[in-house]
C-alpha positions as CSV (number, residue, x, y, z in Angstrom):
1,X,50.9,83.6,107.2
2,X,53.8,84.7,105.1
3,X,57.1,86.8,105.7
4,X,54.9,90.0,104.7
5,X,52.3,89.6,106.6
6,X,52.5,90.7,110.4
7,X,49.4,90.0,112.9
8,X,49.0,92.8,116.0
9,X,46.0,92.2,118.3
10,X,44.2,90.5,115.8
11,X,45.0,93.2,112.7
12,X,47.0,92.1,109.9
13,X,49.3,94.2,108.6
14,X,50.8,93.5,104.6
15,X,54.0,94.8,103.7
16,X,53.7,94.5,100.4
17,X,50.1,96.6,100.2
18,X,51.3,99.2,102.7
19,X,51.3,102.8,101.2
20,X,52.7,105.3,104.1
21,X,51.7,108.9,103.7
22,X,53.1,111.5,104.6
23,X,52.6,111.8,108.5
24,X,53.4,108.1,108.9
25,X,57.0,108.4,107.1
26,X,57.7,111.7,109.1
27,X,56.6,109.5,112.7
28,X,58.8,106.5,111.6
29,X,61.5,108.8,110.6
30,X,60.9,111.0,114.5
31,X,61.3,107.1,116.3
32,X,64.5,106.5,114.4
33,X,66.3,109.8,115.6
34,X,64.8,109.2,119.1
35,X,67.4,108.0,121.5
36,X,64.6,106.3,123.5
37,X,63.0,104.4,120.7
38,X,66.6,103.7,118.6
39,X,69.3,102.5,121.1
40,X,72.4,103.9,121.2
41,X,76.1,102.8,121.5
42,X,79.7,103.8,123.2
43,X,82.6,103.7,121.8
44,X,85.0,103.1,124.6
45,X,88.7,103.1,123.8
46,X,91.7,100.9,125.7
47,X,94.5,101.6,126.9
48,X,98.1,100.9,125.7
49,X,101.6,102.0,126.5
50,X,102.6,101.8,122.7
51,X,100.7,105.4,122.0
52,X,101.4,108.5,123.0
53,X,99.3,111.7,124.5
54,X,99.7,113.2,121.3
55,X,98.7,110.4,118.9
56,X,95.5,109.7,121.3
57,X,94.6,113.9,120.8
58,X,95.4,114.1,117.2
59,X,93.1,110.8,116.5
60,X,89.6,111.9,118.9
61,X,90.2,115.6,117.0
62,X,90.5,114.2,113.6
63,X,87.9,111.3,113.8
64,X,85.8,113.0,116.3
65,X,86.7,116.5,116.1
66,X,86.9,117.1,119.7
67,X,88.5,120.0,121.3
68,X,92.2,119.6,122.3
69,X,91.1,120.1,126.2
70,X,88.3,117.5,125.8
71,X,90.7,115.2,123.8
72,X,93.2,115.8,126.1
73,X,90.8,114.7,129.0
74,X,89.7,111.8,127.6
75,X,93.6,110.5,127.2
76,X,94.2,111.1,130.8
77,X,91.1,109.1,131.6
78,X,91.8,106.1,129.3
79,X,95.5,106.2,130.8
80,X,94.7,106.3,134.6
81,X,91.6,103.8,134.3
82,X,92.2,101.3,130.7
83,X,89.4,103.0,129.3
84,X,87.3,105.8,128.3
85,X,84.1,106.6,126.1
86,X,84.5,108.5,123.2
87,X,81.6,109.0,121.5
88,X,77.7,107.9,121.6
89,X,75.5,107.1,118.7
90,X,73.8,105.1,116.8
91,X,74.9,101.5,116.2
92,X,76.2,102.1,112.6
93,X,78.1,105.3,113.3
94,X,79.6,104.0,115.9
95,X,80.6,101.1,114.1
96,X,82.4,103.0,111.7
97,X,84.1,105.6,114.1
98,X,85.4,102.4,116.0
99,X,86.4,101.2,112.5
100,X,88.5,104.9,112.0
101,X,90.1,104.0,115.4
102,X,91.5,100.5,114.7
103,X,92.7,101.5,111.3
104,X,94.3,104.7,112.2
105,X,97.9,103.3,112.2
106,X,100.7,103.3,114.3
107,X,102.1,106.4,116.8
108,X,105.1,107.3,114.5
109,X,106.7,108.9,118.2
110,X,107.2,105.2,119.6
111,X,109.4,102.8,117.7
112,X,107.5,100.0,119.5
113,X,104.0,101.2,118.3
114,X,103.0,98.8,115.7
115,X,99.2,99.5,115.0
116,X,96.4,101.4,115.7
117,X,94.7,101.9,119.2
118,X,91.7,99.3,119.8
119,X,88.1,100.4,120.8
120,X,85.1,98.4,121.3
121,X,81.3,99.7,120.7
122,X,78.9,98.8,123.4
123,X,75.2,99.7,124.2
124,X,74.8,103.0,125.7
125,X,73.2,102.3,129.3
């Protein structure tokens, strides 16, 4: 069998000869915007000392555009515990949000702030 054939319960399936209509590309399209079908990801950022309240706020607003309160909530939480989720997404979103994060520079307020904040992106449980 080659790469563009598939075999499920004993129907083959080719690739190559497949012509979706309509109602199939709108069902594949559904499962990919489904959270239960498509898995989705965290962002969680860590903790520092070398950024301040205000840099963590002015980064989930731009990047994110949360609220100040919610911002301001989620720099209490990564403070007091080394860590807090900031968004939920998709895999490649998420990605590129924690991509925003890590390049976002240093906090201008602290002379010993050298880079950006780090994040991770982990699956969503």
């Amino acid at each position: 069998m080659d790469m563009n054939t598939l075999s499920v319960r004993g129907m083959f399936f080719d690739s190559e000869s497949w012509n979706p209509n309509k109602l199939e590309i709108e069902d594949i399209t559904k499962s990919q915007k489904n959270p239960a079908i498509s898995p989705m990801f965290n962002i969680v950022l860590i903790d520092d000392d070398d950024h301040t309240y205000e840099y963590v706020i002015e980064m989930l607003i731009e990047i994110f555009g949360h609220n100040h309160r919610g911002a301001f909530h989620m720099a209490l939480t990564v403070d007091y515990t080394g860590r807090v989720v900031v968004f939920t997404g998709h895999k490649e979103v998420a990605e590129r949000k924690r991509n925003e994060i890590i390049s976002y520079g240093p906090d201008w307020r602290l002379a010993r702030s050298m880079g950006s904040m780090s994040a991770v992106v982990e699956p969503a449980e």
